[in-house]
C-alpha positions in Angstrom: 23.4 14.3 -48.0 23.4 11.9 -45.5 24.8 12.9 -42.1 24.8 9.6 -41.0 27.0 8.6 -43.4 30.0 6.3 -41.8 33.6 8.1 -40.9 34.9 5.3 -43.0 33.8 7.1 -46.2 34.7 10.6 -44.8 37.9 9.9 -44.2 39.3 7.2 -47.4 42.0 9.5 -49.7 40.3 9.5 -52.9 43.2 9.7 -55.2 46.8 7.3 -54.5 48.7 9.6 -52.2 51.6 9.3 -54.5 50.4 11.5 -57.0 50.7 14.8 -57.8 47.1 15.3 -57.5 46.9 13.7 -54.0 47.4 16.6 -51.8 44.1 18.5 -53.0 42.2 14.7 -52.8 43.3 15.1 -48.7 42.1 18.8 -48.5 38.7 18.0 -50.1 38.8 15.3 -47.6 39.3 17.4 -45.0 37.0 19.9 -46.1 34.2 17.0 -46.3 35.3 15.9 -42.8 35.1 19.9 -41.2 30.7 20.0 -43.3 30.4 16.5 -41.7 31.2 17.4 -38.4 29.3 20.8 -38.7 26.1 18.9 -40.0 26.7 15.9 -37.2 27.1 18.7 -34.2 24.1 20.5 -35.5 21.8 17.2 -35.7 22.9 16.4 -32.2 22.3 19.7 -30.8 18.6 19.8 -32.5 18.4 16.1 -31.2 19.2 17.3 -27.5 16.1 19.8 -27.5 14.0 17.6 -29.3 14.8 14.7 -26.9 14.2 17.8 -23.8 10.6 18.3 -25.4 8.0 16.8 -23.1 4.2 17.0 -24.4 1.1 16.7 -22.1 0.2 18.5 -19.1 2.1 19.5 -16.1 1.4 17.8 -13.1 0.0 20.4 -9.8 -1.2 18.5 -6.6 -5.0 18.8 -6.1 -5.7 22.3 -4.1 -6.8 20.8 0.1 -9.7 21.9 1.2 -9.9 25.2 3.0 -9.9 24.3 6.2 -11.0 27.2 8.4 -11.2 25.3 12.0 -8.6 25.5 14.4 -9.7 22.5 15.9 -11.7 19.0 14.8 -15.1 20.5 16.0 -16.1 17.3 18.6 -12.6 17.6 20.8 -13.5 21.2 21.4 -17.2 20.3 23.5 -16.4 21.7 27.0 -17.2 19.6 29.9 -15.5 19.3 33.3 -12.1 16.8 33.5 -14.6 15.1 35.6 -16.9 14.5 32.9 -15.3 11.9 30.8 -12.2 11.3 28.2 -10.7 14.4 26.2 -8.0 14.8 23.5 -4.4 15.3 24.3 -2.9 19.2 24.6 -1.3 20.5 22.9 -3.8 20.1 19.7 -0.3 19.9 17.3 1.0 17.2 19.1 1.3 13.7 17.1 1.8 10.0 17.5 5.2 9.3 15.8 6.3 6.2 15.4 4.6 2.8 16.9 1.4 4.5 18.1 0.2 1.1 20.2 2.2 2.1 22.6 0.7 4.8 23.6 -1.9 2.2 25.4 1.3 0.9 27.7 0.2 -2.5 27.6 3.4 -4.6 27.2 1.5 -7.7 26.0 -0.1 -5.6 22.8 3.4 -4.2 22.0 4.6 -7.5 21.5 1.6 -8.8 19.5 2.7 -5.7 17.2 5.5 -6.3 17.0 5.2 -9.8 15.7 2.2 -8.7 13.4 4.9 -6.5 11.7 7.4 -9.2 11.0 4.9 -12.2 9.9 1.4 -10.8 8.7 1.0 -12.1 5.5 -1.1 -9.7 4.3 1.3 -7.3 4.7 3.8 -9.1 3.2 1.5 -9.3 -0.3 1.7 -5.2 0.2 5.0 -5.2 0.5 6.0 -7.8 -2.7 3.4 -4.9 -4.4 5.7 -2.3 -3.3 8.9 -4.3 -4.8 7.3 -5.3 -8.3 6.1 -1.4 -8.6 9.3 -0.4 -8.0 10.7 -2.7 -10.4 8.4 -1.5 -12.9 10.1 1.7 -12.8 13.7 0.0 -13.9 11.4 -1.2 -16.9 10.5 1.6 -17.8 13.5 3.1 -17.7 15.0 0.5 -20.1 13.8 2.4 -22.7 16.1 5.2 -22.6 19.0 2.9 -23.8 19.5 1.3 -27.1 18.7 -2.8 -27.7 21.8 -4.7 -28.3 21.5 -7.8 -29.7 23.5 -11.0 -31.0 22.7 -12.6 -33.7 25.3 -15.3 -34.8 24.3 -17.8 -37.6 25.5 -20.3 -40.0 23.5 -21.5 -43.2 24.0 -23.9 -45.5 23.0 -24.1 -49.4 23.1 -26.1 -52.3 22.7 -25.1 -56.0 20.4 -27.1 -58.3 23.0 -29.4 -60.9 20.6 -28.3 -63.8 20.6 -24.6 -63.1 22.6 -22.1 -65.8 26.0 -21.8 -65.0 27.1 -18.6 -63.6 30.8 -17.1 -63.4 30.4 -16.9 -59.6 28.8 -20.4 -58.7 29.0 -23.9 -60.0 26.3 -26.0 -60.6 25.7 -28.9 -58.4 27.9 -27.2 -55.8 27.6 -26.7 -51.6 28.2 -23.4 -50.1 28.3 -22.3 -46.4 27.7 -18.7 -44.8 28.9 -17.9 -41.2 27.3 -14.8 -39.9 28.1 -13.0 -36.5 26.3 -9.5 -36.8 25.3 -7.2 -33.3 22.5 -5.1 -33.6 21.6 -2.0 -32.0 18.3 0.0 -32.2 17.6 3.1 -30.4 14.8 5.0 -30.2 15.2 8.3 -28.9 12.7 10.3 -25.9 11.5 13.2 -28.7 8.2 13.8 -27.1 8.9 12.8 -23.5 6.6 9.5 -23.9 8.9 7.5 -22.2 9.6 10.2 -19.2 6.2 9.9 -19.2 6.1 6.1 -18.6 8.9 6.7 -16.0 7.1 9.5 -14.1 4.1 7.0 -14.1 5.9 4.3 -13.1 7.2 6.7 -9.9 4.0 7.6 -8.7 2.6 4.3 -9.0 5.4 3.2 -6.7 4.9 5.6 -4.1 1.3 5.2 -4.4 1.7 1.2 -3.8 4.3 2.7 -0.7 1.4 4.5 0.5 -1.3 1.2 0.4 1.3 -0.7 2.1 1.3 1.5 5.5 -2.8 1.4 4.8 -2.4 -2.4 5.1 -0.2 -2.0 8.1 -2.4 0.4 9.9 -5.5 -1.4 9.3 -3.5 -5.1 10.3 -2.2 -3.1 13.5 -5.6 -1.7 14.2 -7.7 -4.8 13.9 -4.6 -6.5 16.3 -5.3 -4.0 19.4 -9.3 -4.6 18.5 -9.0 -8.1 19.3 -6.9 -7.6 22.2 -9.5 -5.3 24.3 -12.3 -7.5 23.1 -10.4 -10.1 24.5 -9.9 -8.6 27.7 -13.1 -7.4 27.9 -14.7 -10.7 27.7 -12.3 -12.0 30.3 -14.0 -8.8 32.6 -17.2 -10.5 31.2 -16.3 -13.9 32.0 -15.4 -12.7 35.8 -18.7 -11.0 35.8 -20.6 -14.3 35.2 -18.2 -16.3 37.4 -18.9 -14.0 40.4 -22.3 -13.9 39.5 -22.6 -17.9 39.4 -20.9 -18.2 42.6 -23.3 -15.8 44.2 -26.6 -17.6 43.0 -24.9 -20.4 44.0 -25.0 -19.7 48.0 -28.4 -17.8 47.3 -29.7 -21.7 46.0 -27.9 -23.3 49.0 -29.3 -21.1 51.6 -32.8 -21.0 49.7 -32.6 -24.9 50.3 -31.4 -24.7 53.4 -34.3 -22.4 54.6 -36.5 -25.0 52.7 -35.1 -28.1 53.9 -35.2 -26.8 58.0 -39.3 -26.0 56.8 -38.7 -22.1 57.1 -38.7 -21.5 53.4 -40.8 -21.9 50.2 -40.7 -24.5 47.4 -41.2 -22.1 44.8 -37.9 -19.9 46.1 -35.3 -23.1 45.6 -37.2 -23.1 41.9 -35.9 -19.2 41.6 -32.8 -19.7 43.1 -31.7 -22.6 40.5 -33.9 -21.1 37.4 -31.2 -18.3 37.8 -28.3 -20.1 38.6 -28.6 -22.4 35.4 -29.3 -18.7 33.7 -25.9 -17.4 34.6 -24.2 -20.8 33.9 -25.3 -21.0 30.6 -24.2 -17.2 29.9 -21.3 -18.0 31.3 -20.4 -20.8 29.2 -21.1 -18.8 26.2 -18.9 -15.9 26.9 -15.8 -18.2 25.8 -17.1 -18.6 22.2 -16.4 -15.1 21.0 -13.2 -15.1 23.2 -11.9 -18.4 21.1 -12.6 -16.3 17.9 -10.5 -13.4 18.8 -7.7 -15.7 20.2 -7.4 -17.4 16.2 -8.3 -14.0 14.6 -4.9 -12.8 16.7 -2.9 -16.0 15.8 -3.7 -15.5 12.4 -3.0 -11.5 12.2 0.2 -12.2 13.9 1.2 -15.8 11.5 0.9 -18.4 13.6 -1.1 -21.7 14.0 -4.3 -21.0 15.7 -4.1 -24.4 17.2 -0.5 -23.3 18.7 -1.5 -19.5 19.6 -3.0 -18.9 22.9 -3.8 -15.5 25.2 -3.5 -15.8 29.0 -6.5 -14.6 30.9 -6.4 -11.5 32.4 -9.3 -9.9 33.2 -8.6 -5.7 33.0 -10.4 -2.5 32.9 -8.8 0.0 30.3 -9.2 3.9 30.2 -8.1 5.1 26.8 -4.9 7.7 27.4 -5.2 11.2 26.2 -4.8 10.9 22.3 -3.1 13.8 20.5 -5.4 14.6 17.4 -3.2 17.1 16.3 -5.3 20.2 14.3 -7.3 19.2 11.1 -4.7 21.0 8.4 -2.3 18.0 9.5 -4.8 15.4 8.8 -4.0 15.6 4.8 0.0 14.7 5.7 -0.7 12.2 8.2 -3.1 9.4 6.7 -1.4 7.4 4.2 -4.8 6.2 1.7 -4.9 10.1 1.3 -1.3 10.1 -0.1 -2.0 7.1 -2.1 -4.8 8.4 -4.0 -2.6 11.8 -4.6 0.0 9.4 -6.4 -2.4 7.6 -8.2 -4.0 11.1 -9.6 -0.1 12.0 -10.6 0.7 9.1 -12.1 -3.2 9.6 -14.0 -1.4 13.0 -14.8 1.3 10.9 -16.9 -1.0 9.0 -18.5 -2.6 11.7 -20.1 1.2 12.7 -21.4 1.5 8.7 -22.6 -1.4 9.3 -24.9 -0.2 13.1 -26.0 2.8 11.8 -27.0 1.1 8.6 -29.3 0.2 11.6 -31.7 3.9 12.1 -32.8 6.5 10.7 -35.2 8.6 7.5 -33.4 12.0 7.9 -34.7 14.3 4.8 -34.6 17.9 4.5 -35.0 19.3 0.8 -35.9 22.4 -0.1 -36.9 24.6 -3.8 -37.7 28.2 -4.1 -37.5 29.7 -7.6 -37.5 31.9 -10.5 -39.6 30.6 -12.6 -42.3 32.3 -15.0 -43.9 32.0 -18.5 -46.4 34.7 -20.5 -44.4 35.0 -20.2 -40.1 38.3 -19.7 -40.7 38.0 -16.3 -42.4 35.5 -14.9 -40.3 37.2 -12.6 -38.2 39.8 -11.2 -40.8 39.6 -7.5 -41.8 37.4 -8.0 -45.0 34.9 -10.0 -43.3 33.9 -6.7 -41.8 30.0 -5.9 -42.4 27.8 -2.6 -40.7 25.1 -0.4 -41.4 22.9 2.2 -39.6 20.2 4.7 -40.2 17.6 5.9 -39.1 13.7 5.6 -39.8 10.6 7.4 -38.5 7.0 6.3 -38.5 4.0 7.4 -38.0 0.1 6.5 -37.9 -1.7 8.4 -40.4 -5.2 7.3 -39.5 -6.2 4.9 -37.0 -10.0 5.4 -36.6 -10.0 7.9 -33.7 -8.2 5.4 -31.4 -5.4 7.7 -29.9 -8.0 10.5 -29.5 -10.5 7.8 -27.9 -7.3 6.8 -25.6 -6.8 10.1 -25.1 -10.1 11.1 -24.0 -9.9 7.7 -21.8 -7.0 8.9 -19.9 -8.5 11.8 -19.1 -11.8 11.1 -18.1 -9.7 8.2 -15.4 -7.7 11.3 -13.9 -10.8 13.1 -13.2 -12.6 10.2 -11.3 -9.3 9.2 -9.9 -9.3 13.5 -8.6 -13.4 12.9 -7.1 -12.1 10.0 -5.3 -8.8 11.7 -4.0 -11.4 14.4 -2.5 -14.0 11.7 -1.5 -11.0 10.4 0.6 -10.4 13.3 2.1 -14.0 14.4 3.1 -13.9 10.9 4.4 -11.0 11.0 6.7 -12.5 14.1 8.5 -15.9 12.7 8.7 -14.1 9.0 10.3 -11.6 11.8 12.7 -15.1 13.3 14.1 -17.3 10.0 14.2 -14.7 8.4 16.8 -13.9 11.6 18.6 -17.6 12.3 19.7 -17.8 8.3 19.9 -15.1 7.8 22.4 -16.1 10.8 24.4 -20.0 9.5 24.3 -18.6 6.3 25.6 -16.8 7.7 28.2 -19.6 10.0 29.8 -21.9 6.8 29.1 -19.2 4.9 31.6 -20.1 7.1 34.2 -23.3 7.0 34.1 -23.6 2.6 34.0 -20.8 2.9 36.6 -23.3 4.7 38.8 -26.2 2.3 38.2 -24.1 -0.5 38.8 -23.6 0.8 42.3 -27.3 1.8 42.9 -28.2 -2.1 41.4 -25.7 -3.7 44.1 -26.9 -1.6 46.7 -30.6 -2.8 45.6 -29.6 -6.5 45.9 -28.2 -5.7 49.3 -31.7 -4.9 50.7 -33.4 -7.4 48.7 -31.1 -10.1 50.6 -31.5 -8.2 53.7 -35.1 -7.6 53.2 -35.6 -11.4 52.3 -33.9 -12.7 55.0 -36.2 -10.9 57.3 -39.0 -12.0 55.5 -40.3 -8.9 53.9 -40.2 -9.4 50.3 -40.5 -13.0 48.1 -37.2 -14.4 46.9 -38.4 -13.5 43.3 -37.7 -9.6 44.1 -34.0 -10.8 45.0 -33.6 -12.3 41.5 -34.9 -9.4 39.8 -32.4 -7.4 41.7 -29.6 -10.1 40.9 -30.8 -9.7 36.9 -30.5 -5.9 37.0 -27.1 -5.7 39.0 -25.8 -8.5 36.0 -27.3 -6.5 33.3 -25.7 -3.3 34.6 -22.4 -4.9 35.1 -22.6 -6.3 31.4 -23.5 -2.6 30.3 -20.8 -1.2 31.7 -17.9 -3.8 30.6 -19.4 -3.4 27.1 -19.0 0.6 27.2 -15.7 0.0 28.4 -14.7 -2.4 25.4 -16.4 0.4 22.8 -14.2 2.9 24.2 -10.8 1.6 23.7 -12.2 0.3 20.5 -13.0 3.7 19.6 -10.0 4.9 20.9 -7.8 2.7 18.3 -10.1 3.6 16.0 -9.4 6.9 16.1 -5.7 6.7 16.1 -6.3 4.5 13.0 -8.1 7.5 11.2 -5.8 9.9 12.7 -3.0 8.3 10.3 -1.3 6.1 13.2 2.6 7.4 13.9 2.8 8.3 9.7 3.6 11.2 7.9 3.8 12.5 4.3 7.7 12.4 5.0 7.7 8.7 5.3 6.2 8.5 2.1 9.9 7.6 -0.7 10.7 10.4 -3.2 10.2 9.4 -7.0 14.0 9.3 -6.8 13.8 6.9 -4.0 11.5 4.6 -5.3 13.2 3.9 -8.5 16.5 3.1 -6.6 17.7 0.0 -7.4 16.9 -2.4 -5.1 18.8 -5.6 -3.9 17.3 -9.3 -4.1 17.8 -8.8 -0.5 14.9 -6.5 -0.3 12.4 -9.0 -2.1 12.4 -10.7 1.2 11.1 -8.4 3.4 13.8 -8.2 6.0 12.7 -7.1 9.3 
């Protein structure tokens, strides 16, 4: 019996109601109707549970690591406040939010800020974000039935020297207008396309999660350039100083030599390091120029139309608030990226579990058809039909098993890499605390040689003058003070470069709560929101 049978046929008397037979036609009907609905309700009810079945394993997050320290080990070294730079208290404090500002350098915020709105790169991220999510609306396309129009008219003519037949003549021209709609379903039994869905989710919020990597790392490398650029202004009014003091040294060196009280050989010194620091100082403004376009471009402009002010500054890094190392896992965004990926790996695997079962389909036609136009749409026109149909691969040479197997072996390296990221991240967190500490206890040490050196060159001048010493022990004390003072504005840079750095590792101002639910994601988004408002 078919219980897809149409209610047309249920429901037609079977007997002319005028009869005497014609009220037990209409209970038989009704009788056929009452099994019919029976068999309908139970095939919808099995059809419900079957359509509830999902097949594959069940998703759990990977197990963190077990985390046993309080505190990253290299912000817990004691030394005096004296001593050099130390991590923010309280140790479960957090940057939130736009973590360059934590700096308080108006001129960086402001570089940020532009970055955010017209960095390219970040705008590829972002498009990634908006066709991932749109690939979750594809997927879910397949929950609902196909519907499709199929209008037609053809034209035929019969052979003159065929048999004549009662219902054509020979010789003859006949016309067939056609307007059928077609609908084919095929129904979620084994969860395959949940799967694709679920996939399609985590895929999202993993490309979610890449985009705040791409925004962190564009950020980072932003506030890079900046101290590099401020510390080769510090550099360049090093040299400048430096040039104007071995300037006078060469005119008073002449002077002594012109009025017969001085040596050849010392005005030869005097200019050999003069023309030294001239030429360093000229090459100083190469690496600045770089940085400048490296900026324009981070930030989209012209790198002929993009210029930084000089401003020569000397930065101390702030207290940064690492937070305690069981936050770390929350507040880095490739961490939560990889953790999606490994889900949506998760529904893979349930992809190719459900490639082993039956695909059901249900199609049906309803529509007019007609010879003339002008009967097309009338009542006897009518045409339909549906059913259903199943199908199923009964040997394909191992290739769902091989998919299978494929599947699975991609979650497990996509779980080694999830942990590799994580062992990572701690290793980065540690590298730049002990490296922005080292280079603060390192400052104080060049800052004190740089005061020793200029106090050296003070007595070689003084002991010059007087005759003591050759000019040639005032230059070496002229090459160690400009040495020194180069150490020392180079330590400086590394510092706040370390110090960015480690905000960078540290996850910036995200958290696992900025990260869209699956639900989120798969909202439907506005053509609006393919632009990348700001």
């Amino acid at each position: 019996m078919n219980l897809f049978e149409p209610k047309k046929r249920i429901t037609t008397p079977l007997g002319d109601p005028s009869s005497a037979a014609a009220p037990s036609f209409a209970r038989f009907s009704r009788m056929g109707w009452e099994i019919k609905s029976a068999q309908v309700a139970l095939a919808l009810g099995l059809l419900s549970v079957l359509i509830g079945c999902t097949v594959g394993p069940k998703y759990h997050p990977p197990a963190p690591p077990a985390i046993t320290a309080p505190n990253y080990k290299e912000s817990t070294v004691n030394f005096h406040d004296t001593e050099g730079w130390k991590v923010a208290s309280p140790q479960e404090a957090m940057i939130r939010g736009n973590w360059w500002e934590v700096f308080q350098e108006p001129e960086l915020n402001a570089l940020e800020e532009q970055l955010n709105i017209n960095n390219q790169n970040i705008k590829v991220s972002f498009q990634n974000y908006m066709a991932a999510r749109a690939e979750i609306a594809e997927a879910r396309s397949q929950y609902w039935p196909t519907i499709t129009a199929n209008p037609s008219l053809t034209g035929s003519h019969t052979s003159a020297n065929q048999t004549v037949s009662s219902t054509k003549s020979t010789g003859a021209t006949y016309g067939l207008w056609e307007f059928p709609i077609e609908a084919s379903w095929t129904p979620d039994f084994w969860g395959k396309i949940r799967n694709e869905v679920r996939e399609a989710q985590y895929t999202a919020q993993a490309s979610a999660a890449d985009l705040e990597v791409e925004k962190l790392t564009e950020q980072a490398s932003l506030a890079e350039y900046y101290f590099e650029i401020r510390g080769q202004d510090m550099l360049q009014k090093i040299l400048n100083d430096t040039v104007a003091a071995d300037q006078k040294a060469l005119d008073a060196t002449q002077g002594a030599y012109d009025a017969g009280t001085g040596d050849q050989i010392d005005v030869v010194e005097a200019k050999a390091t003069l023309q030294a620091a001239q030429a360093s100082a000229v090459s100083v403004g190469l690496l600045r120029a770089q940085y400048e376009h490296a900026i324009a471009m981070l930030t989209g402009k012209i790198a002929t139309d993009f210029s930084i002010p000089v401003k020569p500054m000397i930065y101390t890094p702030p207290p940064i608030p690492a937070g305690v190392p069981s936050q770390l896992l929350e507040r880095r965004p490739d961490i939560a990226a990889d953790e999606r990926t490994l889900a949506a790996a998760n529904a893979t695997i349930g992809i190719g579990y459900g490639a082993f079962f039956p695909q059901v389909t249900i199609s049906g036609t309803v529509g007019v058809e007609a010879a003339t136009f002008k009967d097309l749409f009338g009542l006897p026109s009518r045409i339909w039909s549906i059913g259903p149909s199943a199908s199923q691969i009964l040997f394909d040479g191992g290739l769902y098993r091989a998919e299978l197997h494929q599947y699975e072996a991609q979650y497990n390296a996509d779980l080694a890499t999830y942990r590799q990221t994580v062992l990572t991240a701690f290793q980065q967190v540690e590298d730049e605390l002990v490296a922005t500490r080292n280079y603060s206890q390192q400052i104080l040490r060049d800052q004190e040689a740089v005061n020793s050196a200029q106090q050296y060159l003070d007595m070689e001048m003084q002991r010059y003058n007087t005759g003591v010493d050759p000019y040639v022990d005032v230059v070496l004390a002229q090459t160690t003070l400009l040495n020194d003072q180069a150490t020392l504005n180079s330590a400086q840079v590394s510092e706040m470069i370390s110090a960015v750095e480690l905000v960078q590792d540290l996850g910036g101002g995200w958290n696992i709560s900025d990260l869209p639910t699956p639900k989120q994601a798969g909202a439907k988004v506005a053509n609006a929101d393919y632009q990348m408002q700001h």
